[in-house]
C-alpha positions in Angstrom: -28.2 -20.5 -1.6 -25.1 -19.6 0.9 -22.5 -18.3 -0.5 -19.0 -19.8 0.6 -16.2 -17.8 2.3 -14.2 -15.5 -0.7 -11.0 -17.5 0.3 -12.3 -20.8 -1.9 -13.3 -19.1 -4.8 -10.3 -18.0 -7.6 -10.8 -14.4 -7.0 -10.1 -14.6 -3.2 -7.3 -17.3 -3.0 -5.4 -15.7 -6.3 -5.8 -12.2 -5.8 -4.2 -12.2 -2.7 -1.1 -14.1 -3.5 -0.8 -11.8 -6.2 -0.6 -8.9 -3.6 1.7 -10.9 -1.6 4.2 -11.5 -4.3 3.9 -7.7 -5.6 4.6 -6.5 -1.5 7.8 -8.6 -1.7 9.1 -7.9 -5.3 11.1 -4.9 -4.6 13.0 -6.4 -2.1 14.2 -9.6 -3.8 17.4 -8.1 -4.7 18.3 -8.5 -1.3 18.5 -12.3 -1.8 21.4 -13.9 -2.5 20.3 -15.1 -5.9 22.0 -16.5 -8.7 20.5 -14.3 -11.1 18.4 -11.4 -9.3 17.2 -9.7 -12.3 15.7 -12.9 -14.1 14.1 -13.9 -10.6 12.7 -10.6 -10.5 11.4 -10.6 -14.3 9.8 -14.0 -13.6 8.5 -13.3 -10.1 7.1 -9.9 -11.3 5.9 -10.7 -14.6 4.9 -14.7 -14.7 4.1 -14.8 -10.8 2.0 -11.3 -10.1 0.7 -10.8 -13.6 0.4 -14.5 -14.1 -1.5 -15.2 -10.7 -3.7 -12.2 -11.1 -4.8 -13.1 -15.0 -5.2 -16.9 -13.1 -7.5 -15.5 -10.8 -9.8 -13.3 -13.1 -10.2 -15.7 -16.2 -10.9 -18.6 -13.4 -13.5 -16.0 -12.2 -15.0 -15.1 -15.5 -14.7 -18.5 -17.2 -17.6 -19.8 -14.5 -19.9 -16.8 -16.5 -18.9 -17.8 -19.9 -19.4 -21.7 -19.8 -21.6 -22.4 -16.5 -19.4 -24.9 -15.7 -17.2 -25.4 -12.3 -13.3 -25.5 -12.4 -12.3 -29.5 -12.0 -10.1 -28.7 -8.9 -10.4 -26.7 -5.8 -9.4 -22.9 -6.0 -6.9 -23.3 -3.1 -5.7 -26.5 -4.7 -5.0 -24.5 -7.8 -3.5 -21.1 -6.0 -1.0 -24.1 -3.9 0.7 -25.3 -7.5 1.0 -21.8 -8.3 2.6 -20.4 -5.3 4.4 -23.8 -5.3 5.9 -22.7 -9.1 7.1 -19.3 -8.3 8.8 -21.1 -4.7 10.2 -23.5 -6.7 11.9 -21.0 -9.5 13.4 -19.0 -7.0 14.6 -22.0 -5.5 15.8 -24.1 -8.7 15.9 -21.2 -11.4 17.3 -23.4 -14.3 14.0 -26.5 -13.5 11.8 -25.3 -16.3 9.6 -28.5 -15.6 9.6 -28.0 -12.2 8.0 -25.1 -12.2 6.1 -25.1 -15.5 4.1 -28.6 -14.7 2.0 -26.9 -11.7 1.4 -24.0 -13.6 0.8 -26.3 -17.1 -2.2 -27.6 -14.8 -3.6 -24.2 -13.7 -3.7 -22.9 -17.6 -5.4 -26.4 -18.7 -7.8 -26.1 -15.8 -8.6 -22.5 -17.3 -9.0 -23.5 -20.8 -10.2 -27.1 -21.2 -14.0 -26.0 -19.9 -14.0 -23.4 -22.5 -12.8 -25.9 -24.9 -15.9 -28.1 -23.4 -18.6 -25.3 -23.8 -17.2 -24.2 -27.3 -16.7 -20.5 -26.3 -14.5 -19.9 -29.0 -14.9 -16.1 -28.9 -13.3 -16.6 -25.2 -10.7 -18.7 -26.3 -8.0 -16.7 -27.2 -8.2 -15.3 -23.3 -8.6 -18.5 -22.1 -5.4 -19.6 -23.8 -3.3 -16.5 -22.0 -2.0 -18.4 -19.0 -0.9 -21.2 -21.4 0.7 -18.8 -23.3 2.6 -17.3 -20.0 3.5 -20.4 -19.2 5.7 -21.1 -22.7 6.8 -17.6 -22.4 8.4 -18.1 -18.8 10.1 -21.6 -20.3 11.0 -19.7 -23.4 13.2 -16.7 -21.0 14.6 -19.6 -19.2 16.2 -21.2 -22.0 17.1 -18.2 -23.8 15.0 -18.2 -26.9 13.3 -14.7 -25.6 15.0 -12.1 -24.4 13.3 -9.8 -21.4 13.3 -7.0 -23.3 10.8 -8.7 -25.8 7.9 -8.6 -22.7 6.9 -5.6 -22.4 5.3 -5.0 -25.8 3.8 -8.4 -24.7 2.7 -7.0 -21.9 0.8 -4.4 -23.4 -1.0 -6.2 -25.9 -2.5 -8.2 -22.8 -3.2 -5.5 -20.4 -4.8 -3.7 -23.7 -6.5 -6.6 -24.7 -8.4 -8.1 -21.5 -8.1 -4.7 -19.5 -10.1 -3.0 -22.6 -12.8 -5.9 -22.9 -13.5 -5.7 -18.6 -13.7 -1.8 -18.9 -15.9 -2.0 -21.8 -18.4 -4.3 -20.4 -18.3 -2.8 -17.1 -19.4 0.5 -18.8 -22.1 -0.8 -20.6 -23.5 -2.1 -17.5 -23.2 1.2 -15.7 -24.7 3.0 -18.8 -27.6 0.1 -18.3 -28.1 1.1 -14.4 -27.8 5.0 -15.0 -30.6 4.5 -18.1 -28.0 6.1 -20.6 -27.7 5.4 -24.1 -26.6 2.0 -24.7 -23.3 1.7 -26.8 -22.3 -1.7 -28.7 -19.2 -3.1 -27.0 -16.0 -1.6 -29.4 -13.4 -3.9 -30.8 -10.0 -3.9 -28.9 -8.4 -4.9 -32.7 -7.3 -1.6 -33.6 -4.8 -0.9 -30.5 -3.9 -4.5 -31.0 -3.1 -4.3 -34.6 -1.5 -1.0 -34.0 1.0 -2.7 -30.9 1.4 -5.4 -33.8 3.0 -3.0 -36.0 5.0 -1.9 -33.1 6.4 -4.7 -32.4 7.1 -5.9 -36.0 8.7 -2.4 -36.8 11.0 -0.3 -34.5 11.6 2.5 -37.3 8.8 5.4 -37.9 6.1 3.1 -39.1 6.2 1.2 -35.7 6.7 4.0 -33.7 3.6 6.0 -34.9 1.5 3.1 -34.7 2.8 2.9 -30.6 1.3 6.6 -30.3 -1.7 6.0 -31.9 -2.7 2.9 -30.1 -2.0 5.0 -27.1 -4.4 7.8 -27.9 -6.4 5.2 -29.0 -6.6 3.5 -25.7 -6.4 7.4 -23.6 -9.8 7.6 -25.7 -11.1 4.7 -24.8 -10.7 5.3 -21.2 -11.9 9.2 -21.3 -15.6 7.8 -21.0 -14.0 7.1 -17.5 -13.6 10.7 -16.3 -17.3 10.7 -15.3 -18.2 7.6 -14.5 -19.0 5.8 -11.0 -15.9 5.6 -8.7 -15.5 1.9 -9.4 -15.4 2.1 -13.0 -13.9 5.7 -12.8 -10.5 3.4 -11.1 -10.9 0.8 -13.4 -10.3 3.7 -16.2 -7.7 5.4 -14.6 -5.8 2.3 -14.8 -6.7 1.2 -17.8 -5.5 5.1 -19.2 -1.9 4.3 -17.4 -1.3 2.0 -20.7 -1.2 5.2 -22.5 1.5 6.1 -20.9 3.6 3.2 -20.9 2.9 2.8 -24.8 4.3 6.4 -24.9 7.0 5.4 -22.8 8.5 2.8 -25.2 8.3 5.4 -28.4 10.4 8.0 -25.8 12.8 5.2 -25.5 12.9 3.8 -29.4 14.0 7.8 -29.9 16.2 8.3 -27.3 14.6 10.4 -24.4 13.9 7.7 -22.1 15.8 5.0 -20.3 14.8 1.5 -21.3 14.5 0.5 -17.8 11.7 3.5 -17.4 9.6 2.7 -20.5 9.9 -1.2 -18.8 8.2 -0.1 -15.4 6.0 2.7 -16.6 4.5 -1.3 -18.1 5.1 -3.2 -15.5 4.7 -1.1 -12.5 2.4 1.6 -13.9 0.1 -0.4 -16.2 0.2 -3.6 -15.0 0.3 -2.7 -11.6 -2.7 -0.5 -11.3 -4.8 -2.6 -13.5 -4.4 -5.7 -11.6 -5.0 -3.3 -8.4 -8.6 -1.6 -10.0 -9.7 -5.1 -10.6 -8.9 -6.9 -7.9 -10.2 -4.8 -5.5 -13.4 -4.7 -6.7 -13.9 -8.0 -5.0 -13.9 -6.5 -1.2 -15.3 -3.2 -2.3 -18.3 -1.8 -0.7 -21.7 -2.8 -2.5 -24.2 0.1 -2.2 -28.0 -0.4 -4.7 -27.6 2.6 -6.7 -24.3 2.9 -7.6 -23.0 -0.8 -7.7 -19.5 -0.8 -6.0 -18.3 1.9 -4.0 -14.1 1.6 -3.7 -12.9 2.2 0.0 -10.6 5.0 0.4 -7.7 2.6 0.9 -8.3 1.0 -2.1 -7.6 5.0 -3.6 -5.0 5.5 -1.8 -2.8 1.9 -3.0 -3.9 3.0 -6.7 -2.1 6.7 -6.4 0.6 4.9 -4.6 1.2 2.6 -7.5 1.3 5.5 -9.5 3.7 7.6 -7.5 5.9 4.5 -7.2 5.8 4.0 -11.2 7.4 7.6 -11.1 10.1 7.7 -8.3 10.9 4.2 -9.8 11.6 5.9 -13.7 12.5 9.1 -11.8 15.4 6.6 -10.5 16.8 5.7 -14.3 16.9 9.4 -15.0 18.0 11.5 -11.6 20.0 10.9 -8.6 20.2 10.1 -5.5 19.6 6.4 -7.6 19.1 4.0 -4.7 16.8 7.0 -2.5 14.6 6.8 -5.4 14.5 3.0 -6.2 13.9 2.5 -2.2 11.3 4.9 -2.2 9.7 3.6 -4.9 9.8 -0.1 -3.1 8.1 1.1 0.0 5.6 3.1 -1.8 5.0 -0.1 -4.0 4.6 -2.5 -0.8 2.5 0.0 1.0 -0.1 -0.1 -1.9 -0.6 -3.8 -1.9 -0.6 -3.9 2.0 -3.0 -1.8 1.6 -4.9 -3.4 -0.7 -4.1 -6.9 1.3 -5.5 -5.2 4.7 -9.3 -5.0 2.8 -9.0 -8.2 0.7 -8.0 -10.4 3.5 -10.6 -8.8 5.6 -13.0 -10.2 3.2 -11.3 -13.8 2.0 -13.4 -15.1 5.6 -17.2 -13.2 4.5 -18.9 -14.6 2.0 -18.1 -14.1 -1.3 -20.3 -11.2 -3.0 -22.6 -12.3 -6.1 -20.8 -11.2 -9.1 -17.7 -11.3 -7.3 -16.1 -8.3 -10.0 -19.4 -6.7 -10.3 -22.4 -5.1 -8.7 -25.3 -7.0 -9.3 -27.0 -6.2 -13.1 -29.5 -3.8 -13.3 -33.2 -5.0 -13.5 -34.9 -4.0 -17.1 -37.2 -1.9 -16.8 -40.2 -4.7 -17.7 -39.1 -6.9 -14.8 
């Protein structure tokens, strides 16, 4: 059967307004906003990360239940670009911009809800979650300073499921020892504890789920390039775990443990999965990454540093503006292969090469 064009599937549409929003995010302080650093929490966190989980469980939900979404992908992608217009526009209409995105989550969870995949609900149920969070900053019952740890547990949680299955698949295609699927509850019990306690007993439990998730992503090191990306991202959480027990002592700004999250982790995560849509597919090795996908990765990274570099050095604003450009570069980057392949058809898995053949077929 023929494939339609990438742009009407989830993956296409949503990925590339995430990458739109992330090219434009440093340079929103140049608007003359009422409040610039909520805009750029909500734009940043709820509109990249949010459009970017959007497109992925929209994508992986069709796997899990085998059912289609209820509305059109660029139906959806319209209320969602439509929310984050709209709370730059009227920052203080919580229903105004939660109601679109209110109809994205439900369109997300309801068919796992209708399949009974209740081992993918708790995923499923992440955008809904965004969504109360994002009404919850807006009226002041959370402050930003609560999201990061947030943050982590999400990237931790979904990032370490997508690298684990994509390694069992590659250990499937290689003929390797197969390895059960581990359980992504101990880093999430130990950022539990973090979160609950912010004396000694929290703090450990911060550095050991980040050695627990640098071990996790070691299998990476020697992997195939796509999954090799997908670990080096995944390993960036490490850091920004570490980051927040270098700030709960002392030796680190709170505005650098915030973007060695935000930036760092979330950034290249969203970037090593998203561009596996418009990577090259080649038989034995599954998905090859084009060197322009590499270079937005390492960009992401460098920006991560000049932008921490910036809470800790001077010049400030030389540092903050290069880490801008270097952060608009990346997703141009990445933008210059995706959109390229939004008009092709859309490869079959989209996130995936396709799964190896037993060896009894």
């Amino acid at each position: 059967m023929k494939r339609r064009p990438l742009i009407f599937h989830p993956a296409g549409i949503f990925f590339a307004l995430a990458a739109v929003v992330a090219a434009v995010l440093p340079w929103l302080w140049l608007l003359p906003l009422t409040d610039p650093g909520q805009a750029h929490v909500r734009l940043g966190i709820f509109g990249f990360g949010g459009m970017a989980v959007s497109g992925y469980l929209l994508t992986a939900q069709r796997a899990w239940t085998r059912l289609e979404i209820p509305l059109p992908a660029l139906g959806l992608a319209a209320l969602a670009l439509g929310a984050r217009m709209l709370a730059l526009a009227e920052p203080q209409s919580i229903w105004m911009v939660c109601l679109p995105l209110l109809i994205v989550a439900l369109v997300i969870v309801l068919p796992v809800l209708r399949a009974r995949r209740w081992d993918k609900l708790p995923l499923a149920l992440v955008p809904l979650g965004l969504v109360m969070a994002e009404a919850a900053l807006v009226r002041q019952q959370i402050q930003a300073s609560a999201l990061p740890l947030a943050i982590s547990a999400l990237i931790l949680a979904v990032g370490g499921r997508m690298t684990a299955a994509f390694m069992i698949e590659e250990h499937r295609r290689r003929g390797l020892p197969q390895r059960s699927a581990a359980s992504v509850w101990p880093g999430l019990v130990m950022v539990g504890v973090g979160a609950v306690s912010s004396g000694a007993i929290g703090t450990s439990a911060l550095t050991v789920a980040a050695l627990w998730v640098l071990h996790r992503a070691w299998g990476g090191l020697g992997a195939w390039p796509a999954n090799r990306m997908l670990c080096t991202a995944y390993a960036a959480l490490a850091a920004g775990l570490l980051g927040i027990v270098a700030a709960r002592v002392g030796v680190l700004p709170p505005l650098a443990q915030t973007h060695l999250l935000t930036m760092g982790a979330m950034g290249s995560m969203v970037a090593a999965v998203a561009s596996r849509v418009s990577m090259r597919r080649i038989e034995v090795i599954g998905l090859m990454p084009l060197t322009r996908h590499w270079i937005a990765l390492w960009l992401i990274l460098a920006a991560t540093g000049a932008r921490c570099l910036a809470e800790m050095a001077t010049p400030y604003d030389a540092l903050v503006t290069t880490a801008g450009i270097a952060w608009s570069v990346a997703w141009l980057l990445f933008l210059s292969a995706h959109l390229t392949a939004l008009r092709h058809p859309a490869p079959f898995p989209l996130l995936s090469a396709e799964r190896a053949r037993s060896k009894q077929a």
